[in-house]
C-alpha positions as CSV (number, residue, x, y, z in Angstrom):
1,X,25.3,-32.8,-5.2
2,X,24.3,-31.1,-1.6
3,X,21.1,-31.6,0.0
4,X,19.1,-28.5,0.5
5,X,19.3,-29.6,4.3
6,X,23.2,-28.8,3.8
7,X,22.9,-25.8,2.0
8,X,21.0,-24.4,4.5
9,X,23.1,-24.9,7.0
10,X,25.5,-23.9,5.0
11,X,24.3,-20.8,4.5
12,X,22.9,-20.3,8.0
13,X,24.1,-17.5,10.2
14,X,23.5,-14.8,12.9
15,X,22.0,-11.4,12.1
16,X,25.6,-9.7,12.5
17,X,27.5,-12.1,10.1
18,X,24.9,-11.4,7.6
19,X,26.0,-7.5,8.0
20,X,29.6,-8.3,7.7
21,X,29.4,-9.8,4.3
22,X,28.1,-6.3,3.3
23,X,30.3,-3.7,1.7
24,X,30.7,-0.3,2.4
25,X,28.0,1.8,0.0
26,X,25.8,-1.2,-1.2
27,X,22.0,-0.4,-1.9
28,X,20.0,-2.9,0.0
29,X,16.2,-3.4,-1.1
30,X,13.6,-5.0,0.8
31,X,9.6,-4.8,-1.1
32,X,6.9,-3.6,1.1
33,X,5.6,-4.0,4.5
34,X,6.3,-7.4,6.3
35,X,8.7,-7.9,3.5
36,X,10.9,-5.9,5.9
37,X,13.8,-7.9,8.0
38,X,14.3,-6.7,11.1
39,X,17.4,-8.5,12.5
40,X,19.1,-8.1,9.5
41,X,18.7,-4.8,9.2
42,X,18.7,-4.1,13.2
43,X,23.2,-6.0,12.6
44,X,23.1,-3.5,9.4
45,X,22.5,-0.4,11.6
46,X,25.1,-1.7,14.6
47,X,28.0,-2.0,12.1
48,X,27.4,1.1,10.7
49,X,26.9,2.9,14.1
50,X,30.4,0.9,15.3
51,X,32.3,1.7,11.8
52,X,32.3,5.7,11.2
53,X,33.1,4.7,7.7
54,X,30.8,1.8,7.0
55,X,27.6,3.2,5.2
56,X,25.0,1.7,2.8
57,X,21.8,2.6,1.7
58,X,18.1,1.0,2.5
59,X,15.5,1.4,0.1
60,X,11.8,0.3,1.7
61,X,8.4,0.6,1.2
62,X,5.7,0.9,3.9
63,X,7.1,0.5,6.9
64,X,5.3,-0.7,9.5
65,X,8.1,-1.2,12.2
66,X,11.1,0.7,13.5
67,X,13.4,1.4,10.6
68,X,16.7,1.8,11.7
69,X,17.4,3.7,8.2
70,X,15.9,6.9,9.3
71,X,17.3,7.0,13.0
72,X,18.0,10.5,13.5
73,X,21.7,9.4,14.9
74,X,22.5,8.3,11.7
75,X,22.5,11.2,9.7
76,X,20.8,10.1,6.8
77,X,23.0,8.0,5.8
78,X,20.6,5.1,4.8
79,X,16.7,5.4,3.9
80,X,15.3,6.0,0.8
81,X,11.3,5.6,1.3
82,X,9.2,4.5,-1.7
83,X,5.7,4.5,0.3
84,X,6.1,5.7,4.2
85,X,5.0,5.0,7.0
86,X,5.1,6.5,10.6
87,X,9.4,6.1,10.9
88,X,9.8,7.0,7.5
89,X,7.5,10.0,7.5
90,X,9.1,11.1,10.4
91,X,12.9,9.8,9.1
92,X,11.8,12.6,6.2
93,X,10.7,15.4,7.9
94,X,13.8,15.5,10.2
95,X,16.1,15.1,7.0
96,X,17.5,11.9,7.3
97,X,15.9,10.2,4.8
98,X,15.3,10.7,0.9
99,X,11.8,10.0,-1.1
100,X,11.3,8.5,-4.5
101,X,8.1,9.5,-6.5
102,X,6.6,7.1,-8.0
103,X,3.6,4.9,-9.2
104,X,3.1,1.3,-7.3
105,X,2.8,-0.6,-10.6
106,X,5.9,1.3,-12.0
107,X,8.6,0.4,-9.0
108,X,9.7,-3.0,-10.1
109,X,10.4,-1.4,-13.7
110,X,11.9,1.3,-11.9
111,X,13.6,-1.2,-9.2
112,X,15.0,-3.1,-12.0
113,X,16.2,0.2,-14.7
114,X,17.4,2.4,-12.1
115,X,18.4,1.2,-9.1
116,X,21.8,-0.2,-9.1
117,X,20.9,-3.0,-6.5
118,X,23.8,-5.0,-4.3
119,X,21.6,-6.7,-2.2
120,X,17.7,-8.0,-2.0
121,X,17.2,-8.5,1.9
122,X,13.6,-10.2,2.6
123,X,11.6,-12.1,5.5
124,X,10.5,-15.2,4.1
125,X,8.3,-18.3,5.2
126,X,10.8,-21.4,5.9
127,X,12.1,-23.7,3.4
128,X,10.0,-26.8,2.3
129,X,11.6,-29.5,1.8
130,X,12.2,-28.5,-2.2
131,X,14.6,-26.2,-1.0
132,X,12.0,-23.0,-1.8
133,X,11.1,-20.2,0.8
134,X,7.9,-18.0,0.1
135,X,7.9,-14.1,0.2
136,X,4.4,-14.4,2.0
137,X,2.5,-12.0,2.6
138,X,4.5,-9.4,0.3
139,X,4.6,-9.8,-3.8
140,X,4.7,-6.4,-4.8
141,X,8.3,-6.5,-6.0
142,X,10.2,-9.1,-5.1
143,X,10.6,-10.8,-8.6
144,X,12.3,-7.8,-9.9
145,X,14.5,-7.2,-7.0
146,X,15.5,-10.9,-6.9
147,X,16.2,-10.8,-11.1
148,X,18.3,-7.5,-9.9
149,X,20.5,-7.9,-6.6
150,X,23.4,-9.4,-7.3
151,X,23.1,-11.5,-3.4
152,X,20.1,-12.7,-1.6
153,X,19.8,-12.4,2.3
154,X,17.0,-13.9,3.9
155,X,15.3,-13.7,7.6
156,X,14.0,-17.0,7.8
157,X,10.4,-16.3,10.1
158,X,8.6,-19.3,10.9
159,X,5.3,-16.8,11.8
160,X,5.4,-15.6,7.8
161,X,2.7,-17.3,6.0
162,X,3.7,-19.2,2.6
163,X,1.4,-18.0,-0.2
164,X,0.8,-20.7,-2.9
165,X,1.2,-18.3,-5.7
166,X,3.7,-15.6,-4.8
167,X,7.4,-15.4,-5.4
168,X,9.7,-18.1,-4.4
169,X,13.2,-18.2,-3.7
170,X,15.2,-21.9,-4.1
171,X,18.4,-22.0,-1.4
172,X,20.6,-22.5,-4.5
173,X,19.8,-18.6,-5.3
174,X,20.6,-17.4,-1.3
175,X,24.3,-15.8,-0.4
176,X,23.0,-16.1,3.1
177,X,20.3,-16.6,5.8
178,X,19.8,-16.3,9.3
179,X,16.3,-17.4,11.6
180,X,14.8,-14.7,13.4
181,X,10.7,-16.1,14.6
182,X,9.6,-12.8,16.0
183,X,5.7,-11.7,16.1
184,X,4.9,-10.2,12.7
185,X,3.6,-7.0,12.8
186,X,0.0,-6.6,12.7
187,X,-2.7,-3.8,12.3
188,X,-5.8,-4.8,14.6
189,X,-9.8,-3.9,13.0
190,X,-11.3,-1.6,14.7
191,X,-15.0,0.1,15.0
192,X,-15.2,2.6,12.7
193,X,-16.4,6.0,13.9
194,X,-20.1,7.7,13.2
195,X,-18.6,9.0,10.0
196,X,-16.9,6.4,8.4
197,X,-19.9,4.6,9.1
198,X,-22.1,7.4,7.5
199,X,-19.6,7.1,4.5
200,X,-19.7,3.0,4.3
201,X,-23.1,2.9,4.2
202,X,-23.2,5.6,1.0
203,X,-20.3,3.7,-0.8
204,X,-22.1,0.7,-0.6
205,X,-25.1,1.7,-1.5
206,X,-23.3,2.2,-5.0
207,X,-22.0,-1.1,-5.6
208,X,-24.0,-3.4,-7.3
209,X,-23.9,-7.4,-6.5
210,X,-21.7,-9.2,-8.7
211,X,-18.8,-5.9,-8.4
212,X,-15.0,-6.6,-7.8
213,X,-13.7,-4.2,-4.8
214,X,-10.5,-2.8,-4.2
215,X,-10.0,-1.3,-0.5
216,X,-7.4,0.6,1.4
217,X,-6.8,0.6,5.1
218,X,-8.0,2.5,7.5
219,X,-11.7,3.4,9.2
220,X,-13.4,4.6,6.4
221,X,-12.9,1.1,4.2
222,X,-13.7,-1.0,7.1
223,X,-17.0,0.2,7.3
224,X,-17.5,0.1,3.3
225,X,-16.7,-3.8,4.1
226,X,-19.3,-3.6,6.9
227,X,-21.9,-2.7,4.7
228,X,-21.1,-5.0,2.2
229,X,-21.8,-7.8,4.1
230,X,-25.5,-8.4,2.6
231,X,-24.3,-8.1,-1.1
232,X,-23.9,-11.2,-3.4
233,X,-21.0,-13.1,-5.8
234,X,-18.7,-9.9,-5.2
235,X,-14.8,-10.2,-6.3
236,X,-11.5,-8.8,-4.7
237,X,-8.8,-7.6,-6.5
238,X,-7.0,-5.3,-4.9
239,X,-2.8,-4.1,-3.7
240,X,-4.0,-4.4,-0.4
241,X,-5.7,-7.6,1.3
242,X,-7.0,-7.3,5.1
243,X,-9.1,-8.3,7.8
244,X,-12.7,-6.6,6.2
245,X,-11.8,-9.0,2.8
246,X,-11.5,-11.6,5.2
247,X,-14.5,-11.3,6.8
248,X,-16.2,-10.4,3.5
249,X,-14.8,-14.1,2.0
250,X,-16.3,-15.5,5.0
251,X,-19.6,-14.0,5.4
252,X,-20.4,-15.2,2.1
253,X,-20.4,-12.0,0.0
254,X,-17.1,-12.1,-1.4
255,X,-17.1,-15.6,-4.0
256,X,-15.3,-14.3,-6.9
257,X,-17.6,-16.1,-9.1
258,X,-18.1,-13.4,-11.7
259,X,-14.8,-12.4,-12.2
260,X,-13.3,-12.2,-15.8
261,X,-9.6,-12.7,-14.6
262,X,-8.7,-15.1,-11.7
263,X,-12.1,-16.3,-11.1
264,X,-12.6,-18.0,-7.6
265,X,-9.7,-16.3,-6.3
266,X,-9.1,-12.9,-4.4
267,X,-6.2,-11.4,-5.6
268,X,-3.9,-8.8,-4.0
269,X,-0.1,-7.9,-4.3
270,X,0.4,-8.0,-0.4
271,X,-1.7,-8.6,2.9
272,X,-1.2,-6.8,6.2
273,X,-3.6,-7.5,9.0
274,X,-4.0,-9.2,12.0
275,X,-2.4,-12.5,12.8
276,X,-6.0,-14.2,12.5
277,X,-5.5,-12.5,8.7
278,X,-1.9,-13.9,8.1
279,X,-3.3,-17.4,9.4
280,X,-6.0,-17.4,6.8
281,X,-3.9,-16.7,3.7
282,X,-1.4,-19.2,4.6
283,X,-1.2,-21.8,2.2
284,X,-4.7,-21.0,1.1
285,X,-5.4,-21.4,-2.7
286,X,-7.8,-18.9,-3.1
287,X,-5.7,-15.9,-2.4
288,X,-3.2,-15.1,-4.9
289,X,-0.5,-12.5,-3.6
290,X,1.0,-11.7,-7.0
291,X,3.4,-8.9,-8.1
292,X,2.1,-5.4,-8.1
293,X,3.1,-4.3,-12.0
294,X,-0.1,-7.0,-13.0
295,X,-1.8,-6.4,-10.3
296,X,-2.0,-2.5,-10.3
297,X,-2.2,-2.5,-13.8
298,X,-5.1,-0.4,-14.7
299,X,-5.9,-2.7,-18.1
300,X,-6.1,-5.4,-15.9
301,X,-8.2,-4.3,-13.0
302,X,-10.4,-3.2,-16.6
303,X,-11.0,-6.7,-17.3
304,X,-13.0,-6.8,-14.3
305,X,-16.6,-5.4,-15.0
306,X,-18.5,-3.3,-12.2
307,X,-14.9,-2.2,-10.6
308,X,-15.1,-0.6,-7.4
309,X,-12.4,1.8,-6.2
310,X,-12.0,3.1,-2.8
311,X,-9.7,5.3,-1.6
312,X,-9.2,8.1,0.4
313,X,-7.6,11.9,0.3
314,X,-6.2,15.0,2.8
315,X,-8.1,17.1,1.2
316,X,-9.4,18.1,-2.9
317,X,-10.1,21.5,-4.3
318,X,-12.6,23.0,-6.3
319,X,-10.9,21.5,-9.7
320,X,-11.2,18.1,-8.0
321,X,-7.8,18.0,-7.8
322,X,-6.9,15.0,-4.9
323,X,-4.1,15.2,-2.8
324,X,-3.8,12.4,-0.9
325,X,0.3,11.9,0.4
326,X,1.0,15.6,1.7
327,X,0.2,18.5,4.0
328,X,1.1,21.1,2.3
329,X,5.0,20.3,1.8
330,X,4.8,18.2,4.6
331,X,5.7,14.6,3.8
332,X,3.1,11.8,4.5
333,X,3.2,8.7,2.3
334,X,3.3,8.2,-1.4
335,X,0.8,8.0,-4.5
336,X,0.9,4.3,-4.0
337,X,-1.7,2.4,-5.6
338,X,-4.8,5.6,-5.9
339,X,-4.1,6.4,-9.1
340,X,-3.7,3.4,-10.9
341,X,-7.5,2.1,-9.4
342,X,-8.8,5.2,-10.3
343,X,-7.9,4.6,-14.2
344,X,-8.5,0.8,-13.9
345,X,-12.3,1.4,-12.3
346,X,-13.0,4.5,-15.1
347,X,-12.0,1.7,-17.8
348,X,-14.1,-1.2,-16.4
349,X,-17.5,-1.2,-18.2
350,X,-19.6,0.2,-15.4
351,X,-16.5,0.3,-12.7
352,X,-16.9,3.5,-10.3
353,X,-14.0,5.1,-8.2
354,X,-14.6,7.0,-4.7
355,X,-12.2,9.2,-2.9
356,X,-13.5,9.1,0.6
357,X,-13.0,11.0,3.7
358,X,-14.5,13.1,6.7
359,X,-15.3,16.3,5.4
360,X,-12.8,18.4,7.9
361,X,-9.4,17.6,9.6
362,X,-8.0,19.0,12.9
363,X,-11.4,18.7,15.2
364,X,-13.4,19.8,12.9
365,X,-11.4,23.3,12.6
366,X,-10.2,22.6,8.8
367,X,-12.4,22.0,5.5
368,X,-11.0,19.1,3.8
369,X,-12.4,20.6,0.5
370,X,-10.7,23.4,-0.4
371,X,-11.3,26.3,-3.2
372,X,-7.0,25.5,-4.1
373,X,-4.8,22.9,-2.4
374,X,-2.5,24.0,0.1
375,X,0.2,25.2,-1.3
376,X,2.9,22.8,-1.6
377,X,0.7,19.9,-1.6
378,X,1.4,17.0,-4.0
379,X,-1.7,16.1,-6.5
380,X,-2.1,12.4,-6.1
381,X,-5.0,11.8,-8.3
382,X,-5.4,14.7,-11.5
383,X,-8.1,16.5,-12.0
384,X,-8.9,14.5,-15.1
385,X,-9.1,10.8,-13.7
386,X,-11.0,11.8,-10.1
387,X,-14.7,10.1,-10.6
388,X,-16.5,10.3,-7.3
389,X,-15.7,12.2,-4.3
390,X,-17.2,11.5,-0.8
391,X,-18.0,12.8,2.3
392,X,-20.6,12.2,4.9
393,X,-22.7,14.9,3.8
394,X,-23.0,13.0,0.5
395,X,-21.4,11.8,-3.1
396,X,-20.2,14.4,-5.1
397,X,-19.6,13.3,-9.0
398,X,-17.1,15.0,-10.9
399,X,-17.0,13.3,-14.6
400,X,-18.4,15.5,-17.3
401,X,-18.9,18.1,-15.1
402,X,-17.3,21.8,-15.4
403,X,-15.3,23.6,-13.1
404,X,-18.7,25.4,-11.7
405,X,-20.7,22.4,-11.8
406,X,-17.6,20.6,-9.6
407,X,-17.5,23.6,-7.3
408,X,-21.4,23.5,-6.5
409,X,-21.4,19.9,-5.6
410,X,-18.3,20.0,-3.6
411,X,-19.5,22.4,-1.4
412,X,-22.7,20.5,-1.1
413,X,-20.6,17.6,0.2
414,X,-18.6,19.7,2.9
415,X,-19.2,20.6,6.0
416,X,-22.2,23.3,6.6
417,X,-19.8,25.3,9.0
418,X,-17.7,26.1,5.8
419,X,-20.4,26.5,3.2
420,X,-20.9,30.1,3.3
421,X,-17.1,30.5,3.3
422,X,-16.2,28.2,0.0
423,X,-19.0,29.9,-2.1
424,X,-17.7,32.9,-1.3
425,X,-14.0,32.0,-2.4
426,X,-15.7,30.5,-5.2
427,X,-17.2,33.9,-6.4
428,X,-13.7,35.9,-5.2
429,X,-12.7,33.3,-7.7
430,X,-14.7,34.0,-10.7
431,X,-15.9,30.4,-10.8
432,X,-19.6,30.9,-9.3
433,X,-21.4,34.0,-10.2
């Protein structure tokens, strides 16, 4: 019987061998963010830029580092984005890469029903010496990609934090591996702005001690986790875990004490951060990095009572109708996660949901609330799950309220410059008299 010393030597090799033992139109499959292997898939783009007839095709989510998948001299002959980031927003827009709509919770279903999968390439925490790598910081859908590729490539990163409750992978399962102990990408905190600040303070101002949070990224939910830094016993459960939860667990208001599910325990299905972040979850027990189909389910994020949901939008219309992943036709991102925490908080007994964002785009030229989305736009969140909408002019509620009630306190909420303008429409519109 070999050692799992020998089959890992075994089955160690360079970036570029890795890319050989891949056939010509595979579907390769990494899960989201620093899931992502960049030697691997750096060889993958060589051969294929060296071989006129050598193609395959990369499906990813998030990325937050160059994807070679959507370089413009490849003529989209690789990326299919899930969630995107900068390269594949970009990859998109200049037609080299493809989209696939889609709930978070629903990929790995869809991962494992749909998507005829060759090959699930991932950047893992070493082996301990059990023979098992971690998937780290990313959970969201590696089980179901590992129960569907039919080989397992791994980029061995000491740097990738082991999570004691995510997926693991024993060496047994691996085709092939190579080591590759690059930074990991990281997303540094920074001050949020006068608004977001304005906002933070309002969001927080609605969420009682005892709640269970769930925050994006960006300025606006850093300063919600500012101003929750006085509350009590709160509870994290969340797709996303970063730096403000961090701070949060260590100020002393986040103890997960009066959580139903997972009590003690902040629970996420993937962390992206700093590297002060990444050092805290690894091989912590009281973050749980667990796949996204539990995690984002809304009947579970119901279980937690007092659910807080906060999210953000491009802009919402008078229905209250959020678009949140488009300009106009313009690709941006995805639905991600929004939708499922909106449901989850509207079933929690007492759970609230906020869509939050500055109340115009483009310096202050554009109203972010709008009398009809822009035409083309993509509705993130219906008209029929949005609860609470937010600017720093105030919180606008939209549950059990008609289409005129919704207009007159969205236009409360938006900027005063573009007051006069949006009541207007709204009367042109037959909605206020």
């Amino acid at each position: 019987m070999k050692t799992v010393i020998s089959q890992y030597k075994q089955k160690l090799k360079r970036p570029e061998e890795i890319a050989a033992l891949m056939e010509c139109s595979w579907v390769c499959c990494s899960d989201i963010a620093l899931g992502y292997p960049p030697a691997i898939y750096s060889a993958v783009m060589n051969r294929i830029q060296q071989e006129a007839d050598f193609t395959v095709q990369l499906h990813t989510i998030l990325d937050v580092q160059p994807m070679p998948c959507y370089d413009e001299r490849l003529m989209g002959k690789m990326g299919v984005s899930w969630f995107s980031g900068k390269y594949a927003r970009q990859g998109v827009a200049a037609g080299v890469g493809d989209v696939m709509p889609c709930y978070y919770r629903d990929m790995p279903e869809l991962f494992e029903n749909y998507i005829d999968m060759d090959a699930f390439c991932a950047t893992v925490s070493p082996m301990d010496r059990h023979g098992y790598f971690s998937t780290g910081c990313t959970a969201s859908n590696s089980l179901a990609m590992l129960k569907k590729a039919e080989h397992i490539f791994l980029e061995v990163n000491e740097n990738m934090p082991r999570s004691l409750s995510g997926p693991v992978i024993h060496i047994s399962q691996v085709t092939a591996l190579c080591e590759n102990s690059v930074s990991l990408p990281t997303t540094e905190s920074s001050e949020p702005d006068a608004v977001s600040q304005i906002i933070g303070k309002l969001i927080a101002a609605e969420i009682p001690d005892g709640a269970t949070i769930q925050l994006g990224i960006g300025g606006i939910p850093e300063a919600v986790g500012q101003a929750l830094k006085k509350k009590h016993h709160l509870g994290i459960h969340t797709e996303l875990f970063t730096d403000s939860m961090m701070e949060l667990i260590a100020s002393g208001a986040v103890d997960n004490s009066r959580k139903a599910i997972h009590p003690g325990r902040s629970v996420a299905t993937f962390a992206y951060g700093s590297q002060n972040m990444y050092d805290f979850v690894n091989d912590n027990p009281a973050i749980e990095i667990l796949p996204v189909d539990y995690v984002n389910n809304p009947l579970v994020i119901a279980e937690h009572s007092d659910f807080i949901s906060v999210n953000s939008a491009l802009e919402v219309d008078f229905w209250g109708q959020v678009c949140a992943e488009s300009v106009g036709n313009r690709h941006i991102s995805g639905t991600g996660g929004q939708s499922d925490y909106v449901r989850g908080a509207r079933l929690s007994p007492g759970g609230k949901s906020f869509i939050a964002f500055p109340s115009t785009a483009i310096n202050g030229k554009v109203s972010r609330i709008k009398p009809t989305l822009t035409q083309g736009a993509v509705v993130t969140t219906s008209k029929n799950d949005v609860d609470r909408i937010v600017t720093e002019y105030g919180i606008a509620e939209m549950r059990g309220k008609t289409l005129s009630e919704r207009t007159r306190a969205l236009i409360a909420i938006a900027h005063p410059d573009f007051r006069e303008a949006l009541k207007a429409e709204a009367r042109k519109m037959k909605i206020l008299s």
